[in-house]
C-alpha positions as CSV (number, residue, x, y, z in Angstrom):
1,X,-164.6,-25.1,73.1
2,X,-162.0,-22.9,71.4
3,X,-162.3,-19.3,71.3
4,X,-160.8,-16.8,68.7
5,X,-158.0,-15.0,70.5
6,X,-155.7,-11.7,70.3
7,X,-157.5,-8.4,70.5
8,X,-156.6,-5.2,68.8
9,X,-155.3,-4.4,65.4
10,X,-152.6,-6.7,63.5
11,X,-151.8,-10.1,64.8
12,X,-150.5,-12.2,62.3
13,X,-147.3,-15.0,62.8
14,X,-144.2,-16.3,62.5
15,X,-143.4,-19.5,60.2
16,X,-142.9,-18.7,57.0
17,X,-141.2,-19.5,53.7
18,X,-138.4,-17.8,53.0
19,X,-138.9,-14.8,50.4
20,X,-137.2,-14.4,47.4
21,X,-136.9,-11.2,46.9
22,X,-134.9,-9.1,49.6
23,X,-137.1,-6.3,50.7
24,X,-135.8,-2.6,50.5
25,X,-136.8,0.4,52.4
26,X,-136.0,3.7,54.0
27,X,-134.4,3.3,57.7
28,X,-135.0,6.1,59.6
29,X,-134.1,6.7,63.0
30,X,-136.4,6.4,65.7
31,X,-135.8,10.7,66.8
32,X,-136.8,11.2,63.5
33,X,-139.8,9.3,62.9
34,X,-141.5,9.8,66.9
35,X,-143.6,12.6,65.9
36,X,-145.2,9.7,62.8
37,X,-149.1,10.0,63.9
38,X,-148.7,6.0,62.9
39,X,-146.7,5.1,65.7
40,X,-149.1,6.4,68.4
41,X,-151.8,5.1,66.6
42,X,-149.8,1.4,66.7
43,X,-149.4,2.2,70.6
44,X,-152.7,2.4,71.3
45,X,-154.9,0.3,68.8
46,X,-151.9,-2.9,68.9
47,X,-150.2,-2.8,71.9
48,X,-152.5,-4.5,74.3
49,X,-151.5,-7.7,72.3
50,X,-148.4,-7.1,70.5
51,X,-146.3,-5.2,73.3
52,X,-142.5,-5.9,72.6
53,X,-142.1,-5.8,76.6
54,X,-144.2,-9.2,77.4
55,X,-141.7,-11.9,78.2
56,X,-142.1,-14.9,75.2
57,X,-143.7,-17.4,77.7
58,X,-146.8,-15.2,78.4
59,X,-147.7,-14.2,75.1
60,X,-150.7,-13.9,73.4
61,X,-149.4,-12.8,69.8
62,X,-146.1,-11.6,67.9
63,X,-144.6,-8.4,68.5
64,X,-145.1,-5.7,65.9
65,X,-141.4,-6.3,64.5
66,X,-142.2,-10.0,63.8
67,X,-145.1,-8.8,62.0
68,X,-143.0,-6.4,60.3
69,X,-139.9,-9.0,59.4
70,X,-142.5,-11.1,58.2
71,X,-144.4,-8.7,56.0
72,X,-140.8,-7.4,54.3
73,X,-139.6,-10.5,53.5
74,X,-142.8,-11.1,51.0
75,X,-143.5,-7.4,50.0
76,X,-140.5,-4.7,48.6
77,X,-142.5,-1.4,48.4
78,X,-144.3,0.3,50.6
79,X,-147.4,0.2,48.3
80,X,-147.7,-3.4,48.8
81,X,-146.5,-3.7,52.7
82,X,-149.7,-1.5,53.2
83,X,-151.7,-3.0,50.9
84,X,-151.7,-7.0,52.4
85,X,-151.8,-5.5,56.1
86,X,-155.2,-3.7,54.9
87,X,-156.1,-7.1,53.3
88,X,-155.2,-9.3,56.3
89,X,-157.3,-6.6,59.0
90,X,-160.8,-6.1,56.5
91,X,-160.7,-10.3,56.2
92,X,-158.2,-12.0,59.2
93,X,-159.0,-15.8,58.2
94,X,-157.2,-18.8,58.1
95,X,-157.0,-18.9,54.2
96,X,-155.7,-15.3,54.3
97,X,-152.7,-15.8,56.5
98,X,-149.3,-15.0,55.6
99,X,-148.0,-16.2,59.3
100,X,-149.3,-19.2,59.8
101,X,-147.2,-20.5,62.8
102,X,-148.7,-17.5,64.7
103,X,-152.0,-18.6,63.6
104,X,-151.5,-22.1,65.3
105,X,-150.0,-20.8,68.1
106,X,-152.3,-17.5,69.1
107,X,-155.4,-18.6,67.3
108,X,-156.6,-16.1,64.8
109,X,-157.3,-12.4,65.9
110,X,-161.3,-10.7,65.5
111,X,-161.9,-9.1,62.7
112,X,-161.2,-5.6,63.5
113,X,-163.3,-2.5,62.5
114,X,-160.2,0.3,62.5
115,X,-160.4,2.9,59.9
116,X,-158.7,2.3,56.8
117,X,-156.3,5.7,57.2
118,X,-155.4,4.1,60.8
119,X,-154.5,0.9,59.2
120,X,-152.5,3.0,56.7
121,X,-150.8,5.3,58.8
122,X,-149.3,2.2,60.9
123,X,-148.5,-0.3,58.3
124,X,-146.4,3.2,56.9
125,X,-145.1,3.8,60.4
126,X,-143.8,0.1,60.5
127,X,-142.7,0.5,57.0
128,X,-140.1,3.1,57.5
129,X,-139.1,3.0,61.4
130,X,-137.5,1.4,63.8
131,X,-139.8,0.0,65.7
132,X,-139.6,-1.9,69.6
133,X,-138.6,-5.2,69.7
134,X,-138.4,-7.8,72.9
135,X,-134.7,-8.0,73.9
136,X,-135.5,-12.1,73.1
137,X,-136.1,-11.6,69.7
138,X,-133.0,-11.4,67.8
139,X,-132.0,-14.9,69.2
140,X,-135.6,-16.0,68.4
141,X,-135.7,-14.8,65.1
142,X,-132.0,-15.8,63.4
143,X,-132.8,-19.2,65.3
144,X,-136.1,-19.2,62.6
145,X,-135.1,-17.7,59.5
146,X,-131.4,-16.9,59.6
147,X,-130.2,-13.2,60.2
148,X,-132.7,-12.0,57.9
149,X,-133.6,-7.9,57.1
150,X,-135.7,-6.0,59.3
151,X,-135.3,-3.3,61.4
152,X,-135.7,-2.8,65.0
153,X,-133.2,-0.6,67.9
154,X,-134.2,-3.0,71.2
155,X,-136.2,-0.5,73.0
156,X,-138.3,-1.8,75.3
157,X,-141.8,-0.8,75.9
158,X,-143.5,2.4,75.2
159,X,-143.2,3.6,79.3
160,X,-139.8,1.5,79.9
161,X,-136.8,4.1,79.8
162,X,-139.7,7.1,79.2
163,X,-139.2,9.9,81.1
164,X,-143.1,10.8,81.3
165,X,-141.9,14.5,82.7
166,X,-140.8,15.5,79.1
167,X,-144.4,14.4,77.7
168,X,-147.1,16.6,76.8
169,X,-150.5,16.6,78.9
170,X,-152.0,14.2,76.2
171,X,-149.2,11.7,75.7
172,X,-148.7,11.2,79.4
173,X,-152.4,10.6,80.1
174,X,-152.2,7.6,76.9
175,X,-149.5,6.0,78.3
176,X,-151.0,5.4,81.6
177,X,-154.1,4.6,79.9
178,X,-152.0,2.1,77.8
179,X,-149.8,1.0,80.1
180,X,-153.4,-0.1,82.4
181,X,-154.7,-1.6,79.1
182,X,-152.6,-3.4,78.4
183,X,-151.8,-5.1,81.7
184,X,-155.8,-5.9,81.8
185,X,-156.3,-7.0,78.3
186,X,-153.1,-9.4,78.7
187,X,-154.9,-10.6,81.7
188,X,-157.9,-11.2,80.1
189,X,-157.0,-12.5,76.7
190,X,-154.9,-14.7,77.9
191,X,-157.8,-16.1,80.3
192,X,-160.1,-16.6,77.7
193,X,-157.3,-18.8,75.4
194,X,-156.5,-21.1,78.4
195,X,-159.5,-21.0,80.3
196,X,-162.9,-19.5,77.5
197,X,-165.5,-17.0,77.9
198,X,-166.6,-18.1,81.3
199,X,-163.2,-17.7,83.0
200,X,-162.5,-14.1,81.6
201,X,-166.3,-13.1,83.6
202,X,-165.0,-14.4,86.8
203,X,-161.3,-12.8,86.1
204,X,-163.2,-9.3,85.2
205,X,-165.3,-9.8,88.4
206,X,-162.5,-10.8,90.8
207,X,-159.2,-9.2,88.9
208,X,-159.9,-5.7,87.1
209,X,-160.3,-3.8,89.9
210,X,-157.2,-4.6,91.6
211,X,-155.3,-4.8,88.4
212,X,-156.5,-0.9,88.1
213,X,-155.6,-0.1,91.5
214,X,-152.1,-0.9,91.3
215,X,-151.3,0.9,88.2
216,X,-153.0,3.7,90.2
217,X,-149.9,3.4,92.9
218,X,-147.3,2.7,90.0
219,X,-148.6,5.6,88.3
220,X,-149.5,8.1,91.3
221,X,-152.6,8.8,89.4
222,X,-156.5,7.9,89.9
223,X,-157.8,5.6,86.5
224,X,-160.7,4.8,86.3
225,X,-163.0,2.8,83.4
226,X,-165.9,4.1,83.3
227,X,-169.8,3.4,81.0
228,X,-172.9,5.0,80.4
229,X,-173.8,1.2,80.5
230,X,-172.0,-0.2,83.2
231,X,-171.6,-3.6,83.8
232,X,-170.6,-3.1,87.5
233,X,-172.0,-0.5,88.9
234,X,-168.9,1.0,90.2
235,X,-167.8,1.6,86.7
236,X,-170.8,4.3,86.2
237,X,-169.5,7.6,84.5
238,X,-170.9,10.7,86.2
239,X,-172.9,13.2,84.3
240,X,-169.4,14.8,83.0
241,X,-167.9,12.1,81.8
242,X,-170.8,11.0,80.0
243,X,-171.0,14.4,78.0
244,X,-167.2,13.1,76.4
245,X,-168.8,9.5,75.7
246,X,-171.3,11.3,74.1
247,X,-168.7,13.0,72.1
248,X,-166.6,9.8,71.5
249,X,-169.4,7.4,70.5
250,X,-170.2,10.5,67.5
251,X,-167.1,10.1,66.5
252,X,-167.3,6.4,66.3
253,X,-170.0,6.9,63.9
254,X,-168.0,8.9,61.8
255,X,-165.5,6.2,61.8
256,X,-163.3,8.5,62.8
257,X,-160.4,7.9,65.0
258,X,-160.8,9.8,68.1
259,X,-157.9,12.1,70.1
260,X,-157.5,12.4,73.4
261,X,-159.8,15.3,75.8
262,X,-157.7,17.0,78.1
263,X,-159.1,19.3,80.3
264,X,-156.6,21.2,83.0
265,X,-157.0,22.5,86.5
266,X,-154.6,24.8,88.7
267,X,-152.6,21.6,90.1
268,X,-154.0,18.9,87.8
269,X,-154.9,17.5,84.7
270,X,-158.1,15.3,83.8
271,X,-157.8,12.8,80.6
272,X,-160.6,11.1,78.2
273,X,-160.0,8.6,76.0
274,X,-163.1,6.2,74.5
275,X,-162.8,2.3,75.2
276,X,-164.5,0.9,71.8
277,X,-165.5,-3.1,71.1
278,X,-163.5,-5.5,69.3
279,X,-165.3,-8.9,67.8
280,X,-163.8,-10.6,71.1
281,X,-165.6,-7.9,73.5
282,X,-169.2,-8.9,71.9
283,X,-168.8,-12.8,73.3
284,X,-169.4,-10.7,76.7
285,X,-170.6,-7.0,75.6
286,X,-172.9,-8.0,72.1
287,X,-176.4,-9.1,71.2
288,X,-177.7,-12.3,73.4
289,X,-177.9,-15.5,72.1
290,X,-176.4,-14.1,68.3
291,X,-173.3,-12.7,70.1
292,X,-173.3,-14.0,73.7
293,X,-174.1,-17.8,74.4
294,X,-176.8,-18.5,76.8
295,X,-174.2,-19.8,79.2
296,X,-172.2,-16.6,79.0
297,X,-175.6,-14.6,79.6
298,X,-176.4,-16.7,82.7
299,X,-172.6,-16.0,84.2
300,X,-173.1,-12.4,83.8
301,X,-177.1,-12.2,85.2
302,X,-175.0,-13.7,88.4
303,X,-172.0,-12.1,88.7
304,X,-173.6,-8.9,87.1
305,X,-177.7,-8.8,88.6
306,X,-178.0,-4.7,87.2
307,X,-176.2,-5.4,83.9
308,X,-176.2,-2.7,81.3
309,X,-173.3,-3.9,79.2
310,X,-174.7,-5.5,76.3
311,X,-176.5,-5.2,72.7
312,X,-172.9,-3.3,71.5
313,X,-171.8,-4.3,67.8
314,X,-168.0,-3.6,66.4
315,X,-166.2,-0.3,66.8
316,X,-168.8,1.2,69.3
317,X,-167.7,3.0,72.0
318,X,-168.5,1.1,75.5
319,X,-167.2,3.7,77.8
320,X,-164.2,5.7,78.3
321,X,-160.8,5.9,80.4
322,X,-161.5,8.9,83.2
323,X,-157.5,9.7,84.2
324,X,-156.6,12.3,86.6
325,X,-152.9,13.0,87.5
326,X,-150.8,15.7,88.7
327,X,-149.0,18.3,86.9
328,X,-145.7,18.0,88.7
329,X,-146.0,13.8,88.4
């Protein structure tokens, strides 16, 4: 049984014919373009699958500068870069793809319910910065199309090289929560594309917790996932937390793209950010028998006897990231 793989915001691939038109656009430097609301936004909704830190062997879809090479080479303004990126995420099929070597490889991604503004405030991020790229790439990519245009400084990841001390209260509490999500959702994503649905149950049962833990240590912070509909029961928010998924999940609604709560004490600070659904989430998290396959139910009854986490559709929000961390960390 194949499943549809690659979670989170643009996945697209890498064969493709060779454009003829070379692209322009306006280079800036990364200093100048870090405060770009578009490149947080890329951080946190693409990350999880398109992190230029994963090595090239454990992969579960392109980097964002592959995506971004590959979208120059066929569109010179702007206008139109944004444009087909807003056109591949409202309808990601097979027939639709640009990258179709990406396609074969990573399978396509869900269909993902991001606002359109988010979707245009990345593709305009991607347009005009210099964005990560894995320190394999360059070899990877002259080796496919030649030493094409395209622009990218090497930086690693979003927490290699970072000194977290210069960060504000509310970027320091994303990246941890980024950092975690994206070490789980590799995890688990790539589970499900070797292994399916049923795997990925066992993995979350077995794997999350630990997984969690030791970015805890790495960290020196306490992170937890927690739902108003918890799955495991361990994962139950307390009546405060549940007051900002209340907040979140209005939000959501709106289709609105939600920010960061930050709440301070004396010595330390406390961090909310909403964990919403994806297509992929609803083979575990949706409607039974429409969304989740009888088998799949069955798994979870096990594994999961006081189950809460279902009957979610796209975009909702399933619970939240509860991070609490010291001021002097």
């Amino acid at each position: 049984m194949k499943f549809l793989t690659l979670f989170i915001a643009v996945a697209f691939i890498f064969g493709c014919k060779d454009a003829k038109k070379s692209p322009s656009y306006s280079k800036k430097s990364v200093s100048e373009t870090q405060e770009h609301i578009g490149k947080k936004l890329m951080e946190t909704n693409c990350y999880v699958c398109h992190n230029a830190t994963t090595p090239e062997d454990n992969r579960i879809a392109p980097p964002m500068i592959a995506i971004k090479k590959r979208y120059l080479m066929g569109h010179a303004t702007k206008a139109a870069f944004i444009a087909s990126m807003q056109n591949w995420i409202k309808n990601p099929t097979k027939e639709n793809a640009i990258m179709y070597g990406a396609v074969q490889r990573f399978g396509l991604m869900p269909k993902q319910a991001f606002p359109e503004e988010t979707i245009q405030q990345i593709a305009d991020y991607m347009f005009e910065s210099e964005i990560e790229k894995p320190v394999w790439f360059d070899e990877h990519y002259n080796q496919q199309h030649g030493n094409g245009r395209g622009n990218g400084n090497g930086m690693q990841g979003p927490l290699q090289g970072a000194n977290l001390k210069n960060l504000s209260y509310n970027e320091k509490g994303l990246k941890y929560a980024l950092a975690t999500k994206s070490v789980l959702g590799k995890n688990l994503m790539g589970t499900i594309q070797k292994k399916g649905t049923l795997a990925a149950l066992k993995f979350c049962n077995v794997k999350a917790y630990p997984l969690t833990d030791s970015m805890c240590l790495v960290y020196k912070t306490n992170i937890k996932r927690v739902s108003d509909k918890p799955r495991n029961v361990n994962n139950t928010a307390n009546s405060l937390e549940k007051g900002y998924i209340t907040v979140f999940k209005k939000e959501a609604q709106l289709n609105k793209e939600s920010k960061p709560i930050v709440v301070e004490s004396a010595e330390n600070v406390n961090f909310y950010y909403p964990i919403k659904t994806s297509s992929m989430c609803l083979q575990c998290h949706g409607t039974p028998t429409s969304d989740i396959k009888n088998t799949t139910l069955a798994q979870i009854n096990k594994l999961y006897p006081n189950d809460l986490a279902i009957g979610y559709k796209e975009n909702q929000v399933r619970g939240i990231w509860s991070i609490t961390f010291n001021k002097q960390i």
